[in-house]
PDB file of N, H, CA, C and O in Angstrom:
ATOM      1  N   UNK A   1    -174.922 144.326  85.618  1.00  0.00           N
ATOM      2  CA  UNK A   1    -175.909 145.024  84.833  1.00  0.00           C
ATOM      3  C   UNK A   1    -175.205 146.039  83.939  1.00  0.00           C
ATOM      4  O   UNK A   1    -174.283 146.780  84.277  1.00  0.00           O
ATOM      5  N   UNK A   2    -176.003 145.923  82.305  1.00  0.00           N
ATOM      6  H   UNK A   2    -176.752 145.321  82.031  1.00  0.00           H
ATOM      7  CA  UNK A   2    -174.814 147.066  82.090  1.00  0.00           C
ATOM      8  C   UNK A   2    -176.083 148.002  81.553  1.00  0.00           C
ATOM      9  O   UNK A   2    -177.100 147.926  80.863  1.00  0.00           O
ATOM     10  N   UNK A   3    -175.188 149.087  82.481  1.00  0.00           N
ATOM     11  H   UNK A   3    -174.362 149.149  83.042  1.00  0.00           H
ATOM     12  CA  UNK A   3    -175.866 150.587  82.307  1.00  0.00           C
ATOM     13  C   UNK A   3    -176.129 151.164  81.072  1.00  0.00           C
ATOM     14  O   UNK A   3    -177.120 151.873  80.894  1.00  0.00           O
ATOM     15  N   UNK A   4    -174.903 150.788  79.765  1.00  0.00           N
ATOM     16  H   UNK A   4    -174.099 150.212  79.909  1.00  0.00           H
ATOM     17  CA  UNK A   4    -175.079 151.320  78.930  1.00  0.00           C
ATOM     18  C   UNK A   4    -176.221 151.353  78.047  1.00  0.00           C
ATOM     19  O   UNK A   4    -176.302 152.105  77.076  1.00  0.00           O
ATOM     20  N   UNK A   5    -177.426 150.213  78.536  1.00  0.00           N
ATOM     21  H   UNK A   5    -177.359 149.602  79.324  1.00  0.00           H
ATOM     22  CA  UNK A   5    -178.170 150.070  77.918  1.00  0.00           C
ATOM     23  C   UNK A   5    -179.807 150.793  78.169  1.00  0.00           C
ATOM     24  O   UNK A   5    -180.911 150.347  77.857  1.00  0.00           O
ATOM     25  N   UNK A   6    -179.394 152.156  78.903  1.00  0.00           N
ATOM     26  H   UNK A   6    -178.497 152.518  79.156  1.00  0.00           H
ATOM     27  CA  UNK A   6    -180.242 153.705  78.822  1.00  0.00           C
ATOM     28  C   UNK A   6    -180.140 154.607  78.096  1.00  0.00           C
ATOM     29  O   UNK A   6    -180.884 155.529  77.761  1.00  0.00           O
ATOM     30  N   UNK A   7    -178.703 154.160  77.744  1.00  0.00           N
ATOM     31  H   UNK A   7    -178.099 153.411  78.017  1.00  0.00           H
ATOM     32  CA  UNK A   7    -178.372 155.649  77.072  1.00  0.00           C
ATOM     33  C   UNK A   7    -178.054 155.259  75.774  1.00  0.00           C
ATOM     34  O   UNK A   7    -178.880 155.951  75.180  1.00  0.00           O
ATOM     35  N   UNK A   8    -177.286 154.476  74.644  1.00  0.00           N
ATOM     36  H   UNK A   8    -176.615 153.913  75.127  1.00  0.00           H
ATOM     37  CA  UNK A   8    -176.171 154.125  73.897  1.00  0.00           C
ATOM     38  C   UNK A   8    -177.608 153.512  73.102  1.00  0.00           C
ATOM     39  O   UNK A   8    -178.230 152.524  73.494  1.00  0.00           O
ATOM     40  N   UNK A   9    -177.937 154.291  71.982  1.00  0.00           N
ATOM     41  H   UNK A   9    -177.432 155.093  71.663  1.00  0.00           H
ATOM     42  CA  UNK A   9    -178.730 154.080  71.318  1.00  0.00           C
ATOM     43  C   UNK A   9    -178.243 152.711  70.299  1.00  0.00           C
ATOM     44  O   UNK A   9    -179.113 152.046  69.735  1.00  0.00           O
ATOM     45  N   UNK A  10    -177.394 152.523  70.208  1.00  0.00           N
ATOM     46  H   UNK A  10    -176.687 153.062  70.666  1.00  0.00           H
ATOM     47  CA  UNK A  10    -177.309 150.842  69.691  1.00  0.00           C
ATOM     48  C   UNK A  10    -177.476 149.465  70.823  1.00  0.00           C
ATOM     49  O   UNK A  10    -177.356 148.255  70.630  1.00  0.00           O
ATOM     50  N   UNK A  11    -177.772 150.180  71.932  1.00  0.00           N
ATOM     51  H   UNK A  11    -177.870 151.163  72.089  1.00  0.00           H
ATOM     52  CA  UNK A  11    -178.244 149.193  73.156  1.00  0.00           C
ATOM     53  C   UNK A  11    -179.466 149.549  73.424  1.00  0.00           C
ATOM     54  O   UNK A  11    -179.794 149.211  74.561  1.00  0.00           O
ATOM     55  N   UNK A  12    -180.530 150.269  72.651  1.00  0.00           N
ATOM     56  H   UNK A  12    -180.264 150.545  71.727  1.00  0.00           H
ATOM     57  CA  UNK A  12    -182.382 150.808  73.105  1.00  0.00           C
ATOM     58  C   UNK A  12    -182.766 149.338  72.396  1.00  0.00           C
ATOM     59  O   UNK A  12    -181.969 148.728  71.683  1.00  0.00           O
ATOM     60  N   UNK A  13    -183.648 149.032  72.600  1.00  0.00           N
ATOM     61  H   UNK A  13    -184.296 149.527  73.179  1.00  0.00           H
ATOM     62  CA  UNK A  13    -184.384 148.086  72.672  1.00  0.00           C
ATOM     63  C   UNK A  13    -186.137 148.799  71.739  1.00  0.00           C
ATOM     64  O   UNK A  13    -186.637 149.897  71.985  1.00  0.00           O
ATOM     65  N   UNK A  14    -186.413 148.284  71.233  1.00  0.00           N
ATOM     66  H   UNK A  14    -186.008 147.392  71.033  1.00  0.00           H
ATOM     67  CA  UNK A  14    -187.629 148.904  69.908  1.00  0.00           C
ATOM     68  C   UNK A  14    -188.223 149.630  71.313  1.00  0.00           C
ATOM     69  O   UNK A  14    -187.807 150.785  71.217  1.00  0.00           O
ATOM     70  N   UNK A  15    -188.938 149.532  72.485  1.00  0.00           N
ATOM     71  H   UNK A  15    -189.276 148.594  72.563  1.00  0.00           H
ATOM     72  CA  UNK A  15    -190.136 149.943  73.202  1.00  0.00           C
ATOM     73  C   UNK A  15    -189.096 151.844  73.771  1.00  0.00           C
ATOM     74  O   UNK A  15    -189.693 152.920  73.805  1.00  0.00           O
ATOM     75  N   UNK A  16    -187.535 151.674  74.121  1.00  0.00           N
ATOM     76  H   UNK A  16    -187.050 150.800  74.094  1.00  0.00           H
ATOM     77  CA  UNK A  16    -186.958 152.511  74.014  1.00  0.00           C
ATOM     78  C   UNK A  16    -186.886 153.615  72.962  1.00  0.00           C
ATOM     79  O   UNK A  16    -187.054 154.834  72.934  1.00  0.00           O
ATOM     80  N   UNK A  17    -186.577 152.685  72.148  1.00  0.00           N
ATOM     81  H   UNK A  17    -186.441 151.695  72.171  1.00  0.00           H
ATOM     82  CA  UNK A  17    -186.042 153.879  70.892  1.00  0.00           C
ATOM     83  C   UNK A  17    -187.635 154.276  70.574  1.00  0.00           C
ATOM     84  O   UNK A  17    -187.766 155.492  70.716  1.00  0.00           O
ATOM     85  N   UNK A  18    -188.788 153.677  70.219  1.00  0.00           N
ATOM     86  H   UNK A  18    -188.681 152.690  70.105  1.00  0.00           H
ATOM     87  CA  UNK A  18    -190.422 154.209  70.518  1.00  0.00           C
ATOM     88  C   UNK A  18    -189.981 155.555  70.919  1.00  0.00           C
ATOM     89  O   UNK A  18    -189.686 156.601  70.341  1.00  0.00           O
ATOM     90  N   UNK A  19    -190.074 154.984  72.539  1.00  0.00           N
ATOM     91  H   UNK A  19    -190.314 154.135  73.008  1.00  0.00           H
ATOM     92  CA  UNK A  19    -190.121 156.205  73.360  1.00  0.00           C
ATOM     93  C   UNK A  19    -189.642 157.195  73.367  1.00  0.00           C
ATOM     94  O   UNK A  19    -190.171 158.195  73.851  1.00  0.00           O
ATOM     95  N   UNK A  20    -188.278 157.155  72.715  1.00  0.00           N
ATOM     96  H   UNK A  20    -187.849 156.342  72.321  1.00  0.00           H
ATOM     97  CA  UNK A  20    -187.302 158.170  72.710  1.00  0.00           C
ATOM     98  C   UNK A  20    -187.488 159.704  71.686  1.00  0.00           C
ATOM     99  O   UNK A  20    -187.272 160.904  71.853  1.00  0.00           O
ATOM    100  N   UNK A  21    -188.146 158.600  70.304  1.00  0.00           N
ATOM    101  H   UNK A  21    -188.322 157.625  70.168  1.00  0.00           H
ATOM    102  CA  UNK A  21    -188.380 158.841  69.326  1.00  0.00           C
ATOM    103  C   UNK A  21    -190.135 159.878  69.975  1.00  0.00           C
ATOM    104  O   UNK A  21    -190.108 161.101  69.840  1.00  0.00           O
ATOM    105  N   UNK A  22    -190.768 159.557  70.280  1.00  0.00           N
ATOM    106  H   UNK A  22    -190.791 158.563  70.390  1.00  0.00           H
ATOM    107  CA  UNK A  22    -192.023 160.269  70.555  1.00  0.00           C
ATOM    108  C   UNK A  22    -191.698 161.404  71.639  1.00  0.00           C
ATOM    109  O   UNK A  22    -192.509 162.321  71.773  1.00  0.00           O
ATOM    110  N   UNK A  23    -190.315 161.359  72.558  1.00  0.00           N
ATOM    111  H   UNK A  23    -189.657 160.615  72.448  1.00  0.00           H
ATOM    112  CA  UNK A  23    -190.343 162.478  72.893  1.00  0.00           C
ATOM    113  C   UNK A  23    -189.876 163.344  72.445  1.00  0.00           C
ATOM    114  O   UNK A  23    -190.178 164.522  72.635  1.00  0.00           O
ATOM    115  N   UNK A  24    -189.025 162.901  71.745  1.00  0.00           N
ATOM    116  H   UNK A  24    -188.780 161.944  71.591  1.00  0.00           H
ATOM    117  CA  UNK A  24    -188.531 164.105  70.907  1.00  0.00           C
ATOM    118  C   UNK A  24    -189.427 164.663  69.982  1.00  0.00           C
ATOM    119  O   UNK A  24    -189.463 165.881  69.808  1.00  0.00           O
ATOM    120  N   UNK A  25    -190.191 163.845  69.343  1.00  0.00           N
ATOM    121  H   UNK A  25    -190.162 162.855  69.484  1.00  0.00           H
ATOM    122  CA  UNK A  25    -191.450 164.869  68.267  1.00  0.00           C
ATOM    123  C   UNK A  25    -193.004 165.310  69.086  1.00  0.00           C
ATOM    124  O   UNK A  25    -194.006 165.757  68.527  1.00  0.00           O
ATOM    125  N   UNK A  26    -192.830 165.037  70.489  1.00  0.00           N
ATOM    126  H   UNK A  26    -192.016 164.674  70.943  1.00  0.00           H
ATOM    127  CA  UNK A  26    -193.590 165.702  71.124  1.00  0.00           C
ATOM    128  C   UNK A  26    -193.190 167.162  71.511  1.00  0.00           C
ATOM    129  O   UNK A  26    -193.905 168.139  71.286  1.00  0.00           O
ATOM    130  N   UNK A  27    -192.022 167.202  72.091  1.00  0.00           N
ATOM    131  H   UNK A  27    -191.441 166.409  72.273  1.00  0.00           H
ATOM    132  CA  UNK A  27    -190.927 167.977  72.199  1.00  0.00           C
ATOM    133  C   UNK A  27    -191.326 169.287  71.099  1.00  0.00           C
ATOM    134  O   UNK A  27    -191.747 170.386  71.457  1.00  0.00           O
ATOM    135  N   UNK A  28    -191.171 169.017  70.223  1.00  0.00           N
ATOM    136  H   UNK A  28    -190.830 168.123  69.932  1.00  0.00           H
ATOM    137  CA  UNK A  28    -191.293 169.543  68.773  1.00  0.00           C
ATOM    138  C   UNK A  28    -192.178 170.262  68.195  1.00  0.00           C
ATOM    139  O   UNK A  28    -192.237 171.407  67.746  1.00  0.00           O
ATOM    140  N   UNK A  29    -193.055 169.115  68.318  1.00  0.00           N
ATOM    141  H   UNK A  29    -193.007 168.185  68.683  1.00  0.00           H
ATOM    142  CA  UNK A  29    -194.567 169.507  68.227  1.00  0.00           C
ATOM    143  C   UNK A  29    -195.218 170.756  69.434  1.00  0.00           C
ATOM    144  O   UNK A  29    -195.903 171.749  69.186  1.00  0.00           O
ATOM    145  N   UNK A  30    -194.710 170.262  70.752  1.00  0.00           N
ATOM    146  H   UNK A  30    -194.154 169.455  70.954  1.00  0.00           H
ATOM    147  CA  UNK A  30    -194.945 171.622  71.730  1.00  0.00           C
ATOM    148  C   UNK A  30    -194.511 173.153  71.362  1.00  0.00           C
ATOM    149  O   UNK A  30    -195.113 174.226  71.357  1.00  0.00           O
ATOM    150  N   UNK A  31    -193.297 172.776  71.085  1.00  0.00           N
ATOM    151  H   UNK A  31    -192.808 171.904  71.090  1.00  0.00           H
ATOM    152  CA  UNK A  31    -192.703 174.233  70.891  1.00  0.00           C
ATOM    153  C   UNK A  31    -193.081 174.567  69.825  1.00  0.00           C
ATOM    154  O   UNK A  31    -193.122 175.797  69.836  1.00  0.00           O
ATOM    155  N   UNK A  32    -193.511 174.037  68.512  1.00  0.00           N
ATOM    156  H   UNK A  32    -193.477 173.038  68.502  1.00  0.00           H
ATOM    157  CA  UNK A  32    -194.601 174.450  67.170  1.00  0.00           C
ATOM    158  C   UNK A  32    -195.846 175.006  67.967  1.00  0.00           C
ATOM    159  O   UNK A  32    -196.317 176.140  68.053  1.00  0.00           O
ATOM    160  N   UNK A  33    -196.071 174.246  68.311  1.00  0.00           N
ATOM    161  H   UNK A  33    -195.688 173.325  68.241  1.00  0.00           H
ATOM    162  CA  UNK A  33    -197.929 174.403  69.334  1.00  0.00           C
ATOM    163  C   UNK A  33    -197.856 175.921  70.070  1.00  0.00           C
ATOM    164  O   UNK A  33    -198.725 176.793  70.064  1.00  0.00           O
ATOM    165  N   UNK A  34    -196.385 175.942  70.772  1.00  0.00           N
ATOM    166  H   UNK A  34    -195.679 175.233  70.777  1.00  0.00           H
ATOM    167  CA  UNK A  34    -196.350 177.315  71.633  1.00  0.00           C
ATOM    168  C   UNK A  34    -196.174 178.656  71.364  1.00  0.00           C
ATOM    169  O   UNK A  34    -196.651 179.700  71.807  1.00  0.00           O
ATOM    170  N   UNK A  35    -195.153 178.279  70.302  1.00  0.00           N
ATOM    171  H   UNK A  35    -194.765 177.430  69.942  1.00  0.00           H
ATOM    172  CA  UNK A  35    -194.640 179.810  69.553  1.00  0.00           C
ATOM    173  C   UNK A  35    -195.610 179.909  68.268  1.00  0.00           C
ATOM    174  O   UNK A  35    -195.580 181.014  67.726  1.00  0.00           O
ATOM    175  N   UNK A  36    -196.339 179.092  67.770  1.00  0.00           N
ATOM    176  H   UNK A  36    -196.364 178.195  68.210  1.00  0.00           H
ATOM    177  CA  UNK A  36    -197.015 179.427  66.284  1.00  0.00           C
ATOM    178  C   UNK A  36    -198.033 179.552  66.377  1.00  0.00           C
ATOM    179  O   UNK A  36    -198.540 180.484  65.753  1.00  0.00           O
ATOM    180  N   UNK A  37    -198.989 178.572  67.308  1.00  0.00           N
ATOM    181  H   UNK A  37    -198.577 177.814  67.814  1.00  0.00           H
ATOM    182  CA  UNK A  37    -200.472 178.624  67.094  1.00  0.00           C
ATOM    183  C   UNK A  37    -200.648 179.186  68.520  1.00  0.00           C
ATOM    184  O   UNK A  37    -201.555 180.018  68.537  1.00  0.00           O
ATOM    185  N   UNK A  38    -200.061 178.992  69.731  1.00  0.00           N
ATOM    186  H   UNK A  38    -199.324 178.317  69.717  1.00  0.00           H
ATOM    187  CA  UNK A  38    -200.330 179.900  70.679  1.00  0.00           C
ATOM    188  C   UNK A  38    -201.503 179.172  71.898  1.00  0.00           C
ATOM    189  O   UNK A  38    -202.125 179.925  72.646  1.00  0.00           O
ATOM    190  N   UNK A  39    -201.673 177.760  71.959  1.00  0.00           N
ATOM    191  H   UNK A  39    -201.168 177.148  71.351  1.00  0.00           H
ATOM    192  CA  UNK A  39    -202.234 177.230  72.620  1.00  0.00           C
ATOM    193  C   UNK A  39    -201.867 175.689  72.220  1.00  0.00           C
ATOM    194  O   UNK A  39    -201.451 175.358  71.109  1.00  0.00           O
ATOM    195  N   UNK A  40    -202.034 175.035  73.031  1.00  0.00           N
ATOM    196  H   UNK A  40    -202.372 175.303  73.933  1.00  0.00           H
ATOM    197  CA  UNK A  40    -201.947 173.683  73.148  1.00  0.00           C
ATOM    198  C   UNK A  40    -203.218 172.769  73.439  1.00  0.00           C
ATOM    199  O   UNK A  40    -204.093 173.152  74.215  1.00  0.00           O
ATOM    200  N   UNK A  41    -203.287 171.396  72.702  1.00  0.00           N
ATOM    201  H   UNK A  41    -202.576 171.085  72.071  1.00  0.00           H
ATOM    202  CA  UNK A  41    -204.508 170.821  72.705  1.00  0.00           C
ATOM    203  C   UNK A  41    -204.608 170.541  74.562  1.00  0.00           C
ATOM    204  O   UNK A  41    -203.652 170.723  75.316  1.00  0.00           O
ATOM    205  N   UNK A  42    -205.835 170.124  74.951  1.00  0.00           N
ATOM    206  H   UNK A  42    -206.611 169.976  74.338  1.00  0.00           H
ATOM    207  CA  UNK A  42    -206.412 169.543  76.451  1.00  0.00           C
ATOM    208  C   UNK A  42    -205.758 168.037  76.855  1.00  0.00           C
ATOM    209  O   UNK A  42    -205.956 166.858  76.559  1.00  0.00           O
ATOM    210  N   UNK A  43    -205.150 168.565  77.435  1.00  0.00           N
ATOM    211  H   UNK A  43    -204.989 169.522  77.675  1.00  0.00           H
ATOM    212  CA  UNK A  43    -204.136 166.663  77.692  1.00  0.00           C
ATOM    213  C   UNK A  43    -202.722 166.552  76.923  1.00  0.00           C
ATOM    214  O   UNK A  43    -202.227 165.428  77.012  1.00  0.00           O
ATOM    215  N   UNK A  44    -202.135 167.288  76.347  1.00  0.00           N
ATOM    216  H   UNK A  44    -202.537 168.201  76.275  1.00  0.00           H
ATOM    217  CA  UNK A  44    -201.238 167.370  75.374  1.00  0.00           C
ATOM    218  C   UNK A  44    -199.831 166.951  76.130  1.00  0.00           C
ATOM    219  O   UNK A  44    -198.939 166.313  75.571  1.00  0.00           O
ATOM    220  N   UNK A  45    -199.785 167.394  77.429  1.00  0.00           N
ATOM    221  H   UNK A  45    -200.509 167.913  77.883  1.00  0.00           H
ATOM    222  CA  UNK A  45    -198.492 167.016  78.366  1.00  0.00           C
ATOM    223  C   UNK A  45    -198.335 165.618  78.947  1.00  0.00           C
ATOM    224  O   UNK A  45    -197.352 165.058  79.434  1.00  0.00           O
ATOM    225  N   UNK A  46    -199.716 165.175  78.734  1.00  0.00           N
ATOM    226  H   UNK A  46    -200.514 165.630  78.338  1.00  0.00           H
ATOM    227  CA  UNK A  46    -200.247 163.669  79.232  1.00  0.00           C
ATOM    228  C   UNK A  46    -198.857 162.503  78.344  1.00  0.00           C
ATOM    229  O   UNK A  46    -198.257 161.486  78.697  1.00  0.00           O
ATOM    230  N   UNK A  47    -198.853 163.315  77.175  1.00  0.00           N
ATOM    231  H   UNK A  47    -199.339 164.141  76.889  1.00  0.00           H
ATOM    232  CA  UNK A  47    -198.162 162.527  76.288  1.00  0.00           C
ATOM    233  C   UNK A  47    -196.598 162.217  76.756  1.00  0.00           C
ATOM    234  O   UNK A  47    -196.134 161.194  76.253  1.00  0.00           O
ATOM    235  N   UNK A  48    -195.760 162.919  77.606  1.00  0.00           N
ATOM    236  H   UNK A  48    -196.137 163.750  78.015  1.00  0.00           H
ATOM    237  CA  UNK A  48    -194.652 162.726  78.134  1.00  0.00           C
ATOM    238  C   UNK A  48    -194.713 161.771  79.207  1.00  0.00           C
ATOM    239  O   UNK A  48    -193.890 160.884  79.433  1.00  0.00           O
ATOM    240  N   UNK A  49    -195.911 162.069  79.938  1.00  0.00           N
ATOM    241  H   UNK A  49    -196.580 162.790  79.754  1.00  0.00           H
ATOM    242  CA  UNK A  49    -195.644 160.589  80.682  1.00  0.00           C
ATOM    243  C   UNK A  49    -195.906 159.135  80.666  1.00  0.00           C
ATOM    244  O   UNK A  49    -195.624 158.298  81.523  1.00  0.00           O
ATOM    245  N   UNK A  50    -196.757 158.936  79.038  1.00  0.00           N
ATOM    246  H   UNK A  50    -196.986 159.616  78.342  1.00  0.00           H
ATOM    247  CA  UNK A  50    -197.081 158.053  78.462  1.00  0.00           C
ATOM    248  C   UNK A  50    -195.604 157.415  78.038  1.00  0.00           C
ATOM    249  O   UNK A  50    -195.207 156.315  78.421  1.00  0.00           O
ATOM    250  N   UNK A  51    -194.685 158.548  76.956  1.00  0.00           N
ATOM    251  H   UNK A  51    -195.008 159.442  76.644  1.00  0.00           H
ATOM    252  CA  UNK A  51    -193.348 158.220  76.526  1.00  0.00           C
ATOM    253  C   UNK A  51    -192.375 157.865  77.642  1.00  0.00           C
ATOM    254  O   UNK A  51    -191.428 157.138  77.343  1.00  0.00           O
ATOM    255  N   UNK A  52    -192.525 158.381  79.138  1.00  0.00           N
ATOM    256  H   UNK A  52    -193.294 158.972  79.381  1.00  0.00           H
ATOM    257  CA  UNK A  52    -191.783 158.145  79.874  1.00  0.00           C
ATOM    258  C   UNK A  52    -191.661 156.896  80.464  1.00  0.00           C
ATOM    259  O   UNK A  52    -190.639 156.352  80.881  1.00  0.00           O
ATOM    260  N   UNK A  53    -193.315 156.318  80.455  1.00  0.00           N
ATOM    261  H   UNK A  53    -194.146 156.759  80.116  1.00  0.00           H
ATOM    262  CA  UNK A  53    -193.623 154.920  80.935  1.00  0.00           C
ATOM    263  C   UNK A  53    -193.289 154.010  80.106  1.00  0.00           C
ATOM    264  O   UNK A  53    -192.814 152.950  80.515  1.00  0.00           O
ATOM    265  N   UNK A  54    -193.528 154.323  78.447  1.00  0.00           N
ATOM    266  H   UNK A  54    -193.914 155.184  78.115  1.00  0.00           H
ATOM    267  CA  UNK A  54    -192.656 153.109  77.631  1.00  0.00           C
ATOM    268  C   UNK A  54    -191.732 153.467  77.892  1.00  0.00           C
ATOM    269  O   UNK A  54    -191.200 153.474  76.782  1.00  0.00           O
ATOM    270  N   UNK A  55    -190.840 153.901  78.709  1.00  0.00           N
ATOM    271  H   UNK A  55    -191.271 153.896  79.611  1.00  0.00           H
ATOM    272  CA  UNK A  55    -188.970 154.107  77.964  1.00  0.00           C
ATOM    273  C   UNK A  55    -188.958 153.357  79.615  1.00  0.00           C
ATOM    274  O   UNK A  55    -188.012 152.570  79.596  1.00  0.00           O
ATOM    275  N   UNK A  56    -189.383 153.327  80.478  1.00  0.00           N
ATOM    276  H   UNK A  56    -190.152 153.966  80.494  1.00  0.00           H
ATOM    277  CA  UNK A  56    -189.544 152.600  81.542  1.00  0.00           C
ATOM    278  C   UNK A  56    -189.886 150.932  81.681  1.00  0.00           C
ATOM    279  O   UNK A  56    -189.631 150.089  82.542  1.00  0.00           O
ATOM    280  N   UNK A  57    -190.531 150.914  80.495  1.00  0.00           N
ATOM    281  H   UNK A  57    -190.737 151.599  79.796  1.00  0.00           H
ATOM    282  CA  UNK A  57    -191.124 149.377  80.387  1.00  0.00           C
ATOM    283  C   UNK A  57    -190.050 149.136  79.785  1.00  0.00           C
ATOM    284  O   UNK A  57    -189.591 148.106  80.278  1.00  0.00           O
ATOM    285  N   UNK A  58    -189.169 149.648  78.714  1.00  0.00           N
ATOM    286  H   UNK A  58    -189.542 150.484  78.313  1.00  0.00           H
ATOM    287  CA  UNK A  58    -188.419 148.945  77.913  1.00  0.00           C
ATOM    288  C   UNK A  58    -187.483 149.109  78.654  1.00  0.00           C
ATOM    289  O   UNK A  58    -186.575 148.452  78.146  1.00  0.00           O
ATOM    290  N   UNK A  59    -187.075 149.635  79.664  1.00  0.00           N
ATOM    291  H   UNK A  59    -187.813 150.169  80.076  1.00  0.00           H
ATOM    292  CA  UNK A  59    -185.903 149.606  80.289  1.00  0.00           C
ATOM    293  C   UNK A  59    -185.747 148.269  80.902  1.00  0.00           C
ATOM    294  O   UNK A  59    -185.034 147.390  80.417  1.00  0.00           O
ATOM    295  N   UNK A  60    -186.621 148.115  82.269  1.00  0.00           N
ATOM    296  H   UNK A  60    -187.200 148.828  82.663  1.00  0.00           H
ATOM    297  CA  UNK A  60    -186.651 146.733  82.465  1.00  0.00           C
ATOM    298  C   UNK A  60    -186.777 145.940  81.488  1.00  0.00           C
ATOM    299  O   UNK A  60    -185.796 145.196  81.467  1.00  0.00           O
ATOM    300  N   UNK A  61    -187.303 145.776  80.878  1.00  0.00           N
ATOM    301  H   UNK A  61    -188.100 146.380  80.895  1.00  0.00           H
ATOM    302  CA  UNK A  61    -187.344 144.627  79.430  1.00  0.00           C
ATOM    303  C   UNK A  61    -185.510 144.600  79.621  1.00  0.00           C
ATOM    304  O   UNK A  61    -184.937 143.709  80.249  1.00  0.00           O
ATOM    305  N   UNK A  62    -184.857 145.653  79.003  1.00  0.00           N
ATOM    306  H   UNK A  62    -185.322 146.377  78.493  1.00  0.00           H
ATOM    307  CA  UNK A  62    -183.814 145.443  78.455  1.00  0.00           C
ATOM    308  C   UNK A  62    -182.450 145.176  79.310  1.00  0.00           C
ATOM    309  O   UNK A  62    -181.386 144.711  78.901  1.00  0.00           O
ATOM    310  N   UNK A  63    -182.747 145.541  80.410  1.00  0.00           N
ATOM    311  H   UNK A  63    -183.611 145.919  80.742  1.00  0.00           H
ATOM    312  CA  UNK A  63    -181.835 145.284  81.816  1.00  0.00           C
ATOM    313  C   UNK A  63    -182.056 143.972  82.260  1.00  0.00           C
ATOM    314  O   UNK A  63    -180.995 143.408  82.529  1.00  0.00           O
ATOM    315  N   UNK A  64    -183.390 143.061  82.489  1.00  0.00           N
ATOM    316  H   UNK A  64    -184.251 143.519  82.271  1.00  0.00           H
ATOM    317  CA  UNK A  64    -183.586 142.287  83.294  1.00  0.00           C
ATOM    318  C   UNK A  64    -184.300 141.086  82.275  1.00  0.00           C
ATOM    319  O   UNK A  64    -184.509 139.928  82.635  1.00  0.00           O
ATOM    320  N   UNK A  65    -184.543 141.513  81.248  1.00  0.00           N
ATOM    321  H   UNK A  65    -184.373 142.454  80.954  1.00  0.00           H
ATOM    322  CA  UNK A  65    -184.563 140.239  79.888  1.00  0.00           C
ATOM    323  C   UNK A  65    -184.053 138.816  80.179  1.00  0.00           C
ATOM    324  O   UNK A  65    -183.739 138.695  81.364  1.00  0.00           O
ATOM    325  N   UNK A  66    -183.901 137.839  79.532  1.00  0.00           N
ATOM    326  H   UNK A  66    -184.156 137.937  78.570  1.00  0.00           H
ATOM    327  CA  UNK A  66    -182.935 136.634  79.256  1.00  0.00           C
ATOM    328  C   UNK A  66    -181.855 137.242  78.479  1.00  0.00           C
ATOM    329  O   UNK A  66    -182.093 137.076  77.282  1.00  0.00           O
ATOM    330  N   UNK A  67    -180.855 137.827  78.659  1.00  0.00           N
ATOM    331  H   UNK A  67    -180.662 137.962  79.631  1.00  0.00           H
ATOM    332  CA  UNK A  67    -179.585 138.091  77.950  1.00  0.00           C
ATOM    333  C   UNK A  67    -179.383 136.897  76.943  1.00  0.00           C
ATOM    334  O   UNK A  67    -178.555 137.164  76.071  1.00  0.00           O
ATOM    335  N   UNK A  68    -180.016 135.481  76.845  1.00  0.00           N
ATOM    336  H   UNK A  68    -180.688 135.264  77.552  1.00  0.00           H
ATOM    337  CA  UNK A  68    -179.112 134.233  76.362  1.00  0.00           C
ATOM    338  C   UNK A  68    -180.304 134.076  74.943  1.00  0.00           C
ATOM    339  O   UNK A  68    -180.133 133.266  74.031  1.00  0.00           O
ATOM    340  N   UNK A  69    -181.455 135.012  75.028  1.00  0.00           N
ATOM    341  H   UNK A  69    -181.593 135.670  75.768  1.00  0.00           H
ATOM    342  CA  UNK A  69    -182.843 135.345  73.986  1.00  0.00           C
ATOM    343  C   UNK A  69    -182.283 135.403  72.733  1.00  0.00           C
ATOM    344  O   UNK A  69    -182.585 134.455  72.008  1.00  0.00           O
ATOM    345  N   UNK A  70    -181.578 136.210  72.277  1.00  0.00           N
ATOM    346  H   UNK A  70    -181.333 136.981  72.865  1.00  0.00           H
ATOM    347  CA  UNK A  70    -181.042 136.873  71.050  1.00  0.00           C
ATOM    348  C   UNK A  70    -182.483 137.154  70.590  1.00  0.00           C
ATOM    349  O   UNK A  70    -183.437 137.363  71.339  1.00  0.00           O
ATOM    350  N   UNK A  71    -182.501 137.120  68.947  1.00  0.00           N
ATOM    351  H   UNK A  71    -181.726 136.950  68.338  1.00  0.00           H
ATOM    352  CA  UNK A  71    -183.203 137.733  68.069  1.00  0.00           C
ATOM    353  C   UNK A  71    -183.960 136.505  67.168  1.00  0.00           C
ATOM    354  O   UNK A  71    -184.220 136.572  65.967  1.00  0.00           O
ATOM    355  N   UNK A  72    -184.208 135.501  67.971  1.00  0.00           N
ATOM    356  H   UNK A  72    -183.997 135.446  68.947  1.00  0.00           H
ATOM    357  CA  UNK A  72    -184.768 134.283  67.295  1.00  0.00           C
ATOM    358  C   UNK A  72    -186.362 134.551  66.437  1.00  0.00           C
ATOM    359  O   UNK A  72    -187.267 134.903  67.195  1.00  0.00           O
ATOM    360  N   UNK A  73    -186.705 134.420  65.072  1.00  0.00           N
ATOM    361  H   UNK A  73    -185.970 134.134  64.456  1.00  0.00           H
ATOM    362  CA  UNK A  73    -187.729 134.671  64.589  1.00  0.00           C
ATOM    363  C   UNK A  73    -188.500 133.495  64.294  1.00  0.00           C
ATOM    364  O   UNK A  73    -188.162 133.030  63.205  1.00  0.00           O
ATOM    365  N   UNK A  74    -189.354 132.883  64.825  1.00  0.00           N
ATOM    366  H   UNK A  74    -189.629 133.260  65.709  1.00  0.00           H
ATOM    367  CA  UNK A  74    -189.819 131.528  64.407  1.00  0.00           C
ATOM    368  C   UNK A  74    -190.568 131.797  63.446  1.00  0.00           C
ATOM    369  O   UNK A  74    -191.283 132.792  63.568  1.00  0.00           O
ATOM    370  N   UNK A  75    -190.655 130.862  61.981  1.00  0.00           N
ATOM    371  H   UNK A  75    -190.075 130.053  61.882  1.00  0.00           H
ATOM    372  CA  UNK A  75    -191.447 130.995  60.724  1.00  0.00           C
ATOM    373  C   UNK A  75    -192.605 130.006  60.348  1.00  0.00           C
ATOM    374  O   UNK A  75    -193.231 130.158  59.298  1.00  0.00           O
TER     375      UNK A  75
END
């Protein structure tokens, strides 16, 4: 199994890099939300474990896939 494919952003897989990508502008968006406006919407933290569960789905996807798949596009 290769590990590198959690971390080594040329090994994320689209449902990864998603995820990765939404926590970081959740991330973002919190600390805007905390220091500027001074409250946060109702459910707003909900959103990290939404991003956590895609970066979870795509993990298996990308660990336990058909390695032999490639990138075939049928037209």
């Amino acid at each position: 199994m290769d590990f590198t494919k959690l971390y080594r952003p040329s090994a994320l897989n689209s449902f990864q890099f998603i995820a990765v990508t939404g926590l970081l502008m959740s991330g973002a968006a919190h600390l805007i939300l905390h220091y500027f406006v001074h409250r946060l919407p109702e459910g707003f933290t909900w959103l990290y474990a939404c991003w956590a569960a895609l970066y979870v789905v795509g993990t298996l996807l990308n660990l336990f896939g058909k390695p032999s798949e490639g990138h075939h596009h049928h037209h």
